[in-house]
N, C-alpha and C positions, 0 to 999 in steps of 0.2 A: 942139675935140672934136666929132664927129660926132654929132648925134642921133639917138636910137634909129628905126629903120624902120618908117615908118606899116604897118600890117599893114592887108592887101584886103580888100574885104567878104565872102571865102572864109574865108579865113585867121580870119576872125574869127568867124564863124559854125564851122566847125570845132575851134576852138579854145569855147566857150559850150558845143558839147555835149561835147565830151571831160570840162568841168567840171561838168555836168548828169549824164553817167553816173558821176562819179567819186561825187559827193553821190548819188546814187542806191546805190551799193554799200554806201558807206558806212550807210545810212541799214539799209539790208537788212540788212548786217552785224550792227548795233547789235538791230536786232528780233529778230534769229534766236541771239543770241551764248548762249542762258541755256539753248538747247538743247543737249544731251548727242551723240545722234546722229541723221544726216537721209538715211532711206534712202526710195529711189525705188523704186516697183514698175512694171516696164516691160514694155511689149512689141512687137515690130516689127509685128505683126498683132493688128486691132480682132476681137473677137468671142473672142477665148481664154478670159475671164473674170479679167481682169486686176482690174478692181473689185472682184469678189465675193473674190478672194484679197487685194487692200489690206486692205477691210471685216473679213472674219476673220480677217486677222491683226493688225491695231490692236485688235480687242477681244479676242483670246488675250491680245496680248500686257498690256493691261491687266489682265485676269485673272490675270496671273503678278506683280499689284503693281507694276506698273512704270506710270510719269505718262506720256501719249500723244496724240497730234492726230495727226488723218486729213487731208491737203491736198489737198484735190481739184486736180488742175491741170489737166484736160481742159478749158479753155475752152468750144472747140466743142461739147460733148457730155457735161454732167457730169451723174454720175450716183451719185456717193457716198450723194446726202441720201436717196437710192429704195433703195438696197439696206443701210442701215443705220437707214433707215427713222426720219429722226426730224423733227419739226415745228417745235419751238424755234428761232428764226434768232439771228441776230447780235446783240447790244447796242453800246451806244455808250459809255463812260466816257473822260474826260479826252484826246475828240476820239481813240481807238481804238478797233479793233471789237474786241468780246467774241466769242470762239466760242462757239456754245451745247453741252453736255456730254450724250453720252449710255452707254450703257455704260460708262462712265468712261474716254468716248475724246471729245476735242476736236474739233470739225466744222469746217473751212471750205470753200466749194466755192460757185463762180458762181452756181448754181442758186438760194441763196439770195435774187439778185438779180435774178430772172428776172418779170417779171408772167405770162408766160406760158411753162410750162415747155415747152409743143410747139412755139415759135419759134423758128427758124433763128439760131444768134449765127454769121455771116459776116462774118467778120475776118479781115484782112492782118495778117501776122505782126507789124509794129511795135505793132498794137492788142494780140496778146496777148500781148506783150511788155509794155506798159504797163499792162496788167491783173494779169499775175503780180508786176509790180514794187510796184503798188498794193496788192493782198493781202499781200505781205508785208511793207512798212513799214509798213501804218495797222494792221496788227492784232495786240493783247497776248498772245502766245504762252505770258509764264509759261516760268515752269523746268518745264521737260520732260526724261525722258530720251531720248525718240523723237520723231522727226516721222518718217511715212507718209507718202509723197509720191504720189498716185497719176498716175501720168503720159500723155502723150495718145500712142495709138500711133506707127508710123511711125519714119521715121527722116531727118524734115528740120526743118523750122521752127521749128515748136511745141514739141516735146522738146528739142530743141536748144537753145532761148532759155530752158527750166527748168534742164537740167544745167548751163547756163555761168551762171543767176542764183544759184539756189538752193546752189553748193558743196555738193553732197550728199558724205555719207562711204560710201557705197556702194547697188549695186541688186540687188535678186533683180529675176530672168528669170522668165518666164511660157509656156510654150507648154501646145499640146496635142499628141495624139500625132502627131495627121497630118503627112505629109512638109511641105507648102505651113506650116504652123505651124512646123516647125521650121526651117525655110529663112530662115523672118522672123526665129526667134530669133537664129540665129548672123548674120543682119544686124544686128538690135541688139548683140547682144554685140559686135561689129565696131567698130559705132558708140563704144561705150562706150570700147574699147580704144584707138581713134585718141583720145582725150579724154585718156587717162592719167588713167581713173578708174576707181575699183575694183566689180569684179564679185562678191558675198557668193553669189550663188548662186543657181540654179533649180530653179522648180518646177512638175511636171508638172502639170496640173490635166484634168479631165472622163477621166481613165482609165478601163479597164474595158473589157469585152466590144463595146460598140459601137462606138469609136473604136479600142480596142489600147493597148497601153501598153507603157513603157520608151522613148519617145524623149528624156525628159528626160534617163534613168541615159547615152542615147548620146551626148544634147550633152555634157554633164559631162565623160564620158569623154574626147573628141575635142578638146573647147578647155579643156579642165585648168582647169574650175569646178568647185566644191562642189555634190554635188546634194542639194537640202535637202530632199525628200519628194514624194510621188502622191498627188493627191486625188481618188477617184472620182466618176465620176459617175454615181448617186442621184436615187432618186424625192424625197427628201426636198427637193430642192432645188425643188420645185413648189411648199411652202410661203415664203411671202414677207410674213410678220408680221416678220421681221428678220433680222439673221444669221442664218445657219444651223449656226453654230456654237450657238447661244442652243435652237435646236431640235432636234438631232440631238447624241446623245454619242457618235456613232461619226463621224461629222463633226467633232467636237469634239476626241476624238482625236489624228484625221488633224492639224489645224493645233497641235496642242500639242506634236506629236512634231517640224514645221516650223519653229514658232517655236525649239523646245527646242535645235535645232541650230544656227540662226539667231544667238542667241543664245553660243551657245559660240564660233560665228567672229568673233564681235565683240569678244567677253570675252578 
C-alpha cells in the first residue's frame, strides 16, 4: 500500500490558511449569531453623509424600542464616535470588548483606538481585513435586533472584505441629488447585486433648493429598489451637540418616516 503524498511547502502553507480562515468565520459567526438583523449603510461616493444617516438611524431606530449597535467599519476614516458624539470607549470583561452605550445605541468604531484621532490609518487591505475580523470576534455584541454597519465608500477593497465578512441581511443606498452621486450609487447598487445580496433601499439625503432633489425617487425607480425617504438639507445641521435627530423634530420626522418603512421591508 502506497503512502499517503508528502504535501510541498505550498501546498501546506495553503492549506494552514484555508484552516485559519475557516476558524476565523467560524469564530465571527459565533459573536454575531444572537443578532436578529445586519444592515449596512453604503455608498459608492465619500461626502454624501452616509455617517450622519447610519448615526440617525440607529438612534431612531432605538427610539422605536428596538436593541441596536452602530459599527463603524470605515477603518481609514471613522467617524461614527464625532457625529454621535460620545466619550465612553470600550471595556474589557472575560477577555471581550464591551461597547460603550449611548442613546441606547451600542458604539464600536476604530477611532476608539486611535491616540491621535488626525493620524493617517494607511492600510493594505489584508490589515483591514484583519481589523474588521478582529472587531468582530473579540467583542460582546449581546442580543440585538439590529446592527448598523456603517461602511467605507467605494466599491473595491475595503467594502468588499465587510459584505463578504460581516453576512449582512441587507443595505440601504445613500446618495445626494447630484448626477456624480448618483452615478456612484447605482455603482454600488451594481456592486451589491454581483454579490447576490439584498438591496432594502435608498435614501436621498442633503435635498432641497440648493442641491434639487428626486434623484433618489429616479434611482428607485430605474433599478426596481424601494425608496425609503428625503432628508433635507437644514441649517440645523450646523448644530453638532449630537445627532440631529436629538435636536430638530422635523429632522426627527424625516428619519421616523425612513426608519418606519425601513422597517416594514424587513417585517
Amino acid at each position: 500500500m502506497n503512502s499517503p503524498r508528502k504535501l510541498t511547502p505550498q501546498e501546506e502553507a495553503r492549506l494552514a490558511q484555508v484552516r485559519k480562515n475557516f476558524q476565523e468565520r467560524r469564530q465571527i459567526s459565533d459573536s454575531l449569531k444572537s443578532i436578529k438583523k445586519k444592515i449596512g449603510v453604503y455608498s459608492g461616493k465619500g461626502g454624501v453623509g452616509k455617517t450622519t444617516v447610519a448615526t440617525n438611524m440607529a438612534v431612531k431606530i432605538a427610539e422605536k424600542g428596538f436593541s441596536v449597535s452602530l459599527f463603524d467599519c470605515d477603518i481609514d476614516c471613522p467617524n461614527v464616535t464625532k457625529t454621535i458624539k460620545i466619550s465612553d470607549v470600550p471595556t474589557e470583561k472575560n477577555k471581550k470588548l464591551i461597547p460603550p452605550k449611548i442613546h441606547g445605541v451600542q458604539v464600536m468604531s476604530m477611532s476608539f483606538f486611535q491616540e491621535d484621532e488626525e493620524t493617517a490609518i494607511i492600510w493594505r487591505g489584508p490589515m483591514i481585513h484583519n481589523a474588521i475580523n478582529q472587531f468582530l470576534s473579540s467583542t460582546e455584541w449581546g442580543d440585538l435586533d439590529f446592527m448598523l454597519v456603517d461602511l467605507p465608500p467605494g466599491t473595491s477593497d475595503a467594502p468588499l472584505t465587510v459584505m463578504q465578512t460581516l453576512q449582512l441581511d441587507g443595505f440601504v443606498i445613500v446618495t445626494t441629488p447630484q448626477d456624480l452621486a448618483a452615478l456612484d450609487a447605482k455603482r454600488s447598487i451594481n456592486m451589491i447585486k454581483k454579490l447576490n445580496l439584498d438591496i432594502l433601499g435608498i435614501v436621498e439625503n442633503m435635498s432641497g433648493d440648493f442641491f434639487g432633489r428626486g434623484t433618489g425617487e429616479d434611482i428607485s425607480s430605474e433599478m426596481m429598489i424601494p425608496f425609503l425617504g428625503s432628508i433635507d438639507l437644514r441649517k440645523e445641521y450646523k448644530n453638532t451637540n449630537g445627532p440631529i435627530i436629538k435636536e430638530s423634530k422635523i429632522v426627527n420626522k424625516e428619519y421616523s418616516d425612513i426608519v418606519d418603512s425601513l422597517l416594514k421591508i424587513i417585517q
